[in-house]
Backbone as JSON Lines, residues from 0, in Angstrom:
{"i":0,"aa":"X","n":[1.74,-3.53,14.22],"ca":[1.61,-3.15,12.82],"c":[1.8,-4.38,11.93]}
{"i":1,"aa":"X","n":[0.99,-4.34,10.85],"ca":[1.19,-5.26,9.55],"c":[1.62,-4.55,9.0]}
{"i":2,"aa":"X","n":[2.11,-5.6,7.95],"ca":[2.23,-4.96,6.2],"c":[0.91,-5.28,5.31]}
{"i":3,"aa":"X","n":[1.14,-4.2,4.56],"ca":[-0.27,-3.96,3.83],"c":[-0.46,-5.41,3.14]}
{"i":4,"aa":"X","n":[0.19,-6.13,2.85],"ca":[-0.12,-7.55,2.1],"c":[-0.63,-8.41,2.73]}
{"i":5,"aa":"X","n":[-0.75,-8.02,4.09],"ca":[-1.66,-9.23,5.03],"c":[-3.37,-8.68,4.88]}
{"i":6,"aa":"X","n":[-3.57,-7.32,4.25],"ca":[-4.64,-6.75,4.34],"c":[-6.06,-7.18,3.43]}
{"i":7,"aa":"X","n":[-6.76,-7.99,3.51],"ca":[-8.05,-8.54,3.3],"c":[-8.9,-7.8,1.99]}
{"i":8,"aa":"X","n":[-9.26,-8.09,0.59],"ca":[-9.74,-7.98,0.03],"c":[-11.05,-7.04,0.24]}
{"i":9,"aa":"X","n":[-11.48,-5.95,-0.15],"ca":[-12.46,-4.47,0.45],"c":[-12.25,-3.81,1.9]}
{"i":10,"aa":"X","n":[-11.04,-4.44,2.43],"ca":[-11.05,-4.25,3.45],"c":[-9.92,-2.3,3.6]}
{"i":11,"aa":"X","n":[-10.39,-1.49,4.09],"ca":[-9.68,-0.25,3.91],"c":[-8.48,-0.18,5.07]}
{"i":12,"aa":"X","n":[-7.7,0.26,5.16],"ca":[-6.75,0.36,6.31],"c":[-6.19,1.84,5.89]}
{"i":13,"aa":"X","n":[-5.52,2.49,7.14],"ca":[-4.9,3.91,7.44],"c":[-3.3,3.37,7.12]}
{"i":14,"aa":"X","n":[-2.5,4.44,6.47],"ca":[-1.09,3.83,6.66],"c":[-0.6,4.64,8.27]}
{"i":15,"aa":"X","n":[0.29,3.58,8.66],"ca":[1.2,4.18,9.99],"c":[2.36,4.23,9.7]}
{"i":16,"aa":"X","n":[3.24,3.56,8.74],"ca":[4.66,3.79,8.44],"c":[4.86,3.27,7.38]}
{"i":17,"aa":"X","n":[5.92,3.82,6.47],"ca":[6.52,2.7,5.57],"c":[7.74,2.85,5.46]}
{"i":18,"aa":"X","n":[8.59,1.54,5.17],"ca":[10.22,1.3,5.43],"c":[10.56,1.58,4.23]}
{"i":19,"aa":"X","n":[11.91,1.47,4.17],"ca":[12.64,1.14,2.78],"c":[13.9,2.24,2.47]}
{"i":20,"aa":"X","n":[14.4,2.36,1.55],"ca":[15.37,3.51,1.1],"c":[14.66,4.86,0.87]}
{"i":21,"aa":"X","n":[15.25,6.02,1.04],"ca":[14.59,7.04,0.86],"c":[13.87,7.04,-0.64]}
{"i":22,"aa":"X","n":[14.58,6.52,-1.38],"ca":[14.07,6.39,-3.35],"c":[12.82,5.3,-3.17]}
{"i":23,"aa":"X","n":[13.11,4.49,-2.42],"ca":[11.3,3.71,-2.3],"c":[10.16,4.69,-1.35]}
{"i":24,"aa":"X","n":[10.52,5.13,-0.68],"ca":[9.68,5.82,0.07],"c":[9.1,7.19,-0.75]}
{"i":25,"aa":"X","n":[9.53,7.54,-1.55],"ca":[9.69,8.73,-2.31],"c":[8.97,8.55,-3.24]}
{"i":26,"aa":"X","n":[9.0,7.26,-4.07],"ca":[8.03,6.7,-5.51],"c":[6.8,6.35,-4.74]}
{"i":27,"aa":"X","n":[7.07,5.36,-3.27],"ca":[5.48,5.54,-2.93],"c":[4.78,6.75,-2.83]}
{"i":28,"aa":"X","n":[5.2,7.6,-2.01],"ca":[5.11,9.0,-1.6],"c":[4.27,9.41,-2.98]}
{"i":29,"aa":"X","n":[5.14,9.62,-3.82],"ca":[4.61,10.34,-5.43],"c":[3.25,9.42,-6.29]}
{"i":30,"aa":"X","n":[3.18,7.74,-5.44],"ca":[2.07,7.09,-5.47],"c":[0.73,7.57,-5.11]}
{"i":31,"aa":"X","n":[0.74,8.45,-3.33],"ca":[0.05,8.6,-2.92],"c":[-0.35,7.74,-1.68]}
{"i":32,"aa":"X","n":[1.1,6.86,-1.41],"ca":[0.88,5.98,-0.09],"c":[1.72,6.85,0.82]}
{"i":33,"aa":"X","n":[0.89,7.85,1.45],"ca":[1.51,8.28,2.9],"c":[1.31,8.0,4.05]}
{"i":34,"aa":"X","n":[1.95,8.41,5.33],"ca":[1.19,8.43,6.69],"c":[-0.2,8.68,6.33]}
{"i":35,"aa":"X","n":[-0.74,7.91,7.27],"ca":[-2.06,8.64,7.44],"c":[-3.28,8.37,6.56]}
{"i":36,"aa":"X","n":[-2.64,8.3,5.62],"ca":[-3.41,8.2,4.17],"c":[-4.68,6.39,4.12]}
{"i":37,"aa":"X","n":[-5.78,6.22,4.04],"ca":[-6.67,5.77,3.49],"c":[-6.52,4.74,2.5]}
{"i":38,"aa":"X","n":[-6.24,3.72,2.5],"ca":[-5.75,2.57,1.02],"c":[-6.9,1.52,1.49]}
{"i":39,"aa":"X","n":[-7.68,0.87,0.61],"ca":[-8.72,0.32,0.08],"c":[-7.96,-1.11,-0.71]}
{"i":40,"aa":"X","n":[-7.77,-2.03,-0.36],"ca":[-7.23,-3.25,-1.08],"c":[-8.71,-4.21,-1.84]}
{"i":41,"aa":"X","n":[-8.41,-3.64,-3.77],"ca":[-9.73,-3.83,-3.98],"c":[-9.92,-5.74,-5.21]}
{"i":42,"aa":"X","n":[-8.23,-5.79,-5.07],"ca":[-8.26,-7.34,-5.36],"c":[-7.11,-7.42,-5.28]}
{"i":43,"aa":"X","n":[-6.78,-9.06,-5.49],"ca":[-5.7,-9.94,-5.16],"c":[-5.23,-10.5,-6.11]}
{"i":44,"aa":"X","n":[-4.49,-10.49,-7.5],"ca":[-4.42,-11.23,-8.34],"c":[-2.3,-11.23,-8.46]}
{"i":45,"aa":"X","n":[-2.21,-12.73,-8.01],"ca":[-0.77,-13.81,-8.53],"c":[-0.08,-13.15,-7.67]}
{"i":46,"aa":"X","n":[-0.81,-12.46,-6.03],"ca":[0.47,-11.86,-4.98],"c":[0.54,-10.36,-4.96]}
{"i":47,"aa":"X","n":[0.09,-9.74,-6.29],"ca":[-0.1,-8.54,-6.89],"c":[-1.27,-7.91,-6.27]}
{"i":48,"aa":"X","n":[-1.29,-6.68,-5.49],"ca":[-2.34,-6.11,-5.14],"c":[-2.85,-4.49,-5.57]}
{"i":49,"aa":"X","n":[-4.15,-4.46,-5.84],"ca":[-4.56,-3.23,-6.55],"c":[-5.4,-2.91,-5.44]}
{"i":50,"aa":"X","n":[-4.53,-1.62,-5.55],"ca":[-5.44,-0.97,-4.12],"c":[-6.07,0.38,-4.65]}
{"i":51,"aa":"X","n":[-6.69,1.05,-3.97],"ca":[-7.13,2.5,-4.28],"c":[-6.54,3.41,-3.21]}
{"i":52,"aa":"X","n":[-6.1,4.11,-3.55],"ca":[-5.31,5.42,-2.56],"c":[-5.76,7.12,-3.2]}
{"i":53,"aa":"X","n":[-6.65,7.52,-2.66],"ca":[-7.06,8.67,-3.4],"c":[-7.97,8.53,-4.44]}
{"i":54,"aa":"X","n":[-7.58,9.35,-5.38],"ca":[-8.76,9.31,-5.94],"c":[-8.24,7.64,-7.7]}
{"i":55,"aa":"X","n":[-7.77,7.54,-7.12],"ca":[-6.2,6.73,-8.36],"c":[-6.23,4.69,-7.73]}
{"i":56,"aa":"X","n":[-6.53,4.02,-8.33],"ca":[-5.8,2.68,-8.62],"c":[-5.04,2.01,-8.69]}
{"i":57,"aa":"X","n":[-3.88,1.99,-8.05],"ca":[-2.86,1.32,-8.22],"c":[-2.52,0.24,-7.99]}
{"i":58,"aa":"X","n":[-1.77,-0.65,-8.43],"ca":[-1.11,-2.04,-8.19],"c":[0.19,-1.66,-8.19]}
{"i":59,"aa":"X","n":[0.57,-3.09,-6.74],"ca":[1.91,-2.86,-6.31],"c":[1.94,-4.6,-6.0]}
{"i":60,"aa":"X","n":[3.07,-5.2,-6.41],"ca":[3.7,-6.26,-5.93],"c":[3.9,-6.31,-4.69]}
{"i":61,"aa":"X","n":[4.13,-7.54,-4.3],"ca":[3.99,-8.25,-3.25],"c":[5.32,-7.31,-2.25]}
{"i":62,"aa":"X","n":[6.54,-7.06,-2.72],"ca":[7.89,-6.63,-1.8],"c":[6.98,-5.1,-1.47]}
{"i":63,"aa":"X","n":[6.62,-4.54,-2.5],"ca":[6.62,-3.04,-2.03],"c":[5.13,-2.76,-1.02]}
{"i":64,"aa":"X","n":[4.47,-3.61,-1.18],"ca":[3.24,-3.62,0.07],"c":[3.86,-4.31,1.11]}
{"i":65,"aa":"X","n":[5.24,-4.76,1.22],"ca":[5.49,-5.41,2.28],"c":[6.49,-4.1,3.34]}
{"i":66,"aa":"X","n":[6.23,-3.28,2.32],"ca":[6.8,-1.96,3.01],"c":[6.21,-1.05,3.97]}
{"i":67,"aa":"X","n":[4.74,-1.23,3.36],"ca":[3.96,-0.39,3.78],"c":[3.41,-0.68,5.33]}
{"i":68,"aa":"X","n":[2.85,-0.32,5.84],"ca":[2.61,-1.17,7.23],"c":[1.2,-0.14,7.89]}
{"i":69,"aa":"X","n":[0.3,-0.98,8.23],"ca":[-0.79,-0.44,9.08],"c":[-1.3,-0.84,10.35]}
């Protein structure tokens, strides 16, 4: 497994786990980064990554994609 921050610009990946305290796992969760779930990394800007998860856009800094893992 990686973390989602090693993940390549259009490149889509499945999530398989993500770490952290139950309160980080929980705000991702309410993000829309679950098991299983589909994330689309659709640019790279200053470490900062905007991904697509559903039907929604989001950007997440560099620590909290380092949570995520595929």
């Amino acid at each position: 497994m990686m973390p989602l921050s090693m993940a390549k610009t259009g490149e889509t990946v499945t999530i398989r786990k993500i770490t952290g305290k139950d309160e980080v796992r929980q705000h991702l969760a309410e993000l829309g980064f679950v098991v299983d779930a589909a994330v689309t990394v659709v640019n790279e800007l200053g470490g900062n990554l905007i991904l697509q998860v559903k039907d929604s856009r989001v950007a997440l800094d560099r620590g909290l994609a380092n949570r995520i893992m595929f």
